[in-house]
C-alpha atoms as a printed R data frame, in Angstrom:
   type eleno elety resid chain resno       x       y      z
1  ATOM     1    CA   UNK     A     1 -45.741 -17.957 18.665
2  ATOM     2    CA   UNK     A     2 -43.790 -21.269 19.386
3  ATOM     3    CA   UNK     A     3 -40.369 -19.237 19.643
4  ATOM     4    CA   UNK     A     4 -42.404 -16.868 22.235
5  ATOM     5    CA   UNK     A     5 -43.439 -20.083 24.238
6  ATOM     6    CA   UNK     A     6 -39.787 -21.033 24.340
7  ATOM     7    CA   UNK     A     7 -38.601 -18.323 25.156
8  ATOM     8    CA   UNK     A     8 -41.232 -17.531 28.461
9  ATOM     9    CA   UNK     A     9 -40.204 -21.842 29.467
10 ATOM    10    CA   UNK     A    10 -36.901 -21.130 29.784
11 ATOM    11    CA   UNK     A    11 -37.621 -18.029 31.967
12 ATOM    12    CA   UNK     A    12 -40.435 -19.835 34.062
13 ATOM    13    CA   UNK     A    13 -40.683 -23.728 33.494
14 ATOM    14    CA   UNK     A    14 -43.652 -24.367 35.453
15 ATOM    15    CA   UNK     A    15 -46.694 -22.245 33.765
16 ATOM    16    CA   UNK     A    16 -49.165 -23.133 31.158
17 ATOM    17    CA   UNK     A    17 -48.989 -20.170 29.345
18 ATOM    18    CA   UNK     A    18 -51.519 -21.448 26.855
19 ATOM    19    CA   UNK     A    19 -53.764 -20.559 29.479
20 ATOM    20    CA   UNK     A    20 -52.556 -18.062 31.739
21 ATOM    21    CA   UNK     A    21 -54.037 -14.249 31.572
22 ATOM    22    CA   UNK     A    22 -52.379 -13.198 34.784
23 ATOM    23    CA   UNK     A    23 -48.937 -13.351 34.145
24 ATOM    24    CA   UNK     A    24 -48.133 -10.031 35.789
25 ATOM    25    CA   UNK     A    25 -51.180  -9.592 37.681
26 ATOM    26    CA   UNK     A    26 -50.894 -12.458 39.350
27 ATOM    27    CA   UNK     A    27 -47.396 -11.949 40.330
28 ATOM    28    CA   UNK     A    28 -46.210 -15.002 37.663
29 ATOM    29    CA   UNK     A    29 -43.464 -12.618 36.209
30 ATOM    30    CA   UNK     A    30 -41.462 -10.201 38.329
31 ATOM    31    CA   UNK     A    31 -39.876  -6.857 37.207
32 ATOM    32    CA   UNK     A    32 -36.455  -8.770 36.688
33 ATOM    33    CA   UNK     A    33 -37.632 -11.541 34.678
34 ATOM    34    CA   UNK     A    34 -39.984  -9.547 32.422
35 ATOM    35    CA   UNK     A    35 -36.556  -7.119 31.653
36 ATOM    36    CA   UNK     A    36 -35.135 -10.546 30.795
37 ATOM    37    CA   UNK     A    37 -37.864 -11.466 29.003
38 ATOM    38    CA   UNK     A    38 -38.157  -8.520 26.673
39 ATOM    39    CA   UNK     A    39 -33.652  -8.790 26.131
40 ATOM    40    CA   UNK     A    40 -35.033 -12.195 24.882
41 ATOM    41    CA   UNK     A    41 -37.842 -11.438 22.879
42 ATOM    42    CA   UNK     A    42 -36.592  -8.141 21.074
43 ATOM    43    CA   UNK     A    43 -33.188 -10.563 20.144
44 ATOM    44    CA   UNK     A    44 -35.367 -13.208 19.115
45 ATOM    45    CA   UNK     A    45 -37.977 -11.288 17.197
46 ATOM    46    CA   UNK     A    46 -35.160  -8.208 15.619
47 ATOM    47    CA   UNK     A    47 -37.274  -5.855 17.244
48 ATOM    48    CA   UNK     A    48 -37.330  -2.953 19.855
49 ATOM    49    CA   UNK     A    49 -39.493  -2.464 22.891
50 ATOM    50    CA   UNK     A    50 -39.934   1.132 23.896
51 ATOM    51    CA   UNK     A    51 -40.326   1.760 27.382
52 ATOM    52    CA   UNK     A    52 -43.793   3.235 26.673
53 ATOM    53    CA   UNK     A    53 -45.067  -0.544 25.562
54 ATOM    54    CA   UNK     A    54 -43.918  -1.690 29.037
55 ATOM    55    CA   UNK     A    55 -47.004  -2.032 30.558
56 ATOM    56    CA   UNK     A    56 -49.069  -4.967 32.799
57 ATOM    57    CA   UNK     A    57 -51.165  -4.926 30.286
58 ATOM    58    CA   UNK     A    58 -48.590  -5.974 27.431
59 ATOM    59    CA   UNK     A    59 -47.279  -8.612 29.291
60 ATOM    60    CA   UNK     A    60 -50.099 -10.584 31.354
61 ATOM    61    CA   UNK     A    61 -50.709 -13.661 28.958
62 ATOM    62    CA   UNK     A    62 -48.469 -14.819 26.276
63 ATOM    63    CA   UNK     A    63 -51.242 -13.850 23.567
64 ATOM    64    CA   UNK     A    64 -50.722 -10.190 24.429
65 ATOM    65    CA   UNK     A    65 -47.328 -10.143 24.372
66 ATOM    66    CA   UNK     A    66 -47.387 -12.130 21.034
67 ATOM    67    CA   UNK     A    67 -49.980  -8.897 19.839
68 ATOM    68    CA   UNK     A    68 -47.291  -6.792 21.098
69 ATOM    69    CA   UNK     A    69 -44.635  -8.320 19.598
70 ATOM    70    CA   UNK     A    70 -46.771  -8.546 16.058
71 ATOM    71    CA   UNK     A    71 -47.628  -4.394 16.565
72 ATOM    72    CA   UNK     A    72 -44.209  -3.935 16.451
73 ATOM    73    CA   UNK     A    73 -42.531  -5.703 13.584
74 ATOM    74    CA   UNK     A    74 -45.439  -4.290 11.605
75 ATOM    75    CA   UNK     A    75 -44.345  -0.938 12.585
């Protein structure tokens, strides 16, 4: 999870994302930096996002997108 937190820093410095639930609800990530984000995560992790997994609901805390990210390289 720490390479995850590094990762969503770099992208956006200034959000606790220990704590944060609305990341896309709440307008925290836009469509460009969650395409960036998930470039960075599938080269980070060695995995592949489908488009299908691109959903709010994937992506609004870091704990879901860690899930995601889990579901995946289980897969």
């Amino acid at each position: 999870m720490d390479t995850l937190y590094e990762i969503l820093e770099e992208l956006q410095p200034d959000v606790d994302y220990k704590t944060c639930d609305n990341l896309v609800d709440g307008r925290v990530l836009d469509s460009l930096t969650i395409l960036s984000l998930i470039s960075e995560i599938e080269d980070a992790y060695d995995i592949e996002i489908p488009a299908v997994d691109i959903v709010p609901a994937n992506f609004n805390s870091a704990k879901a997108i860690y899930a995601l990210i889990t579901r995946l390289e289980e897969e």
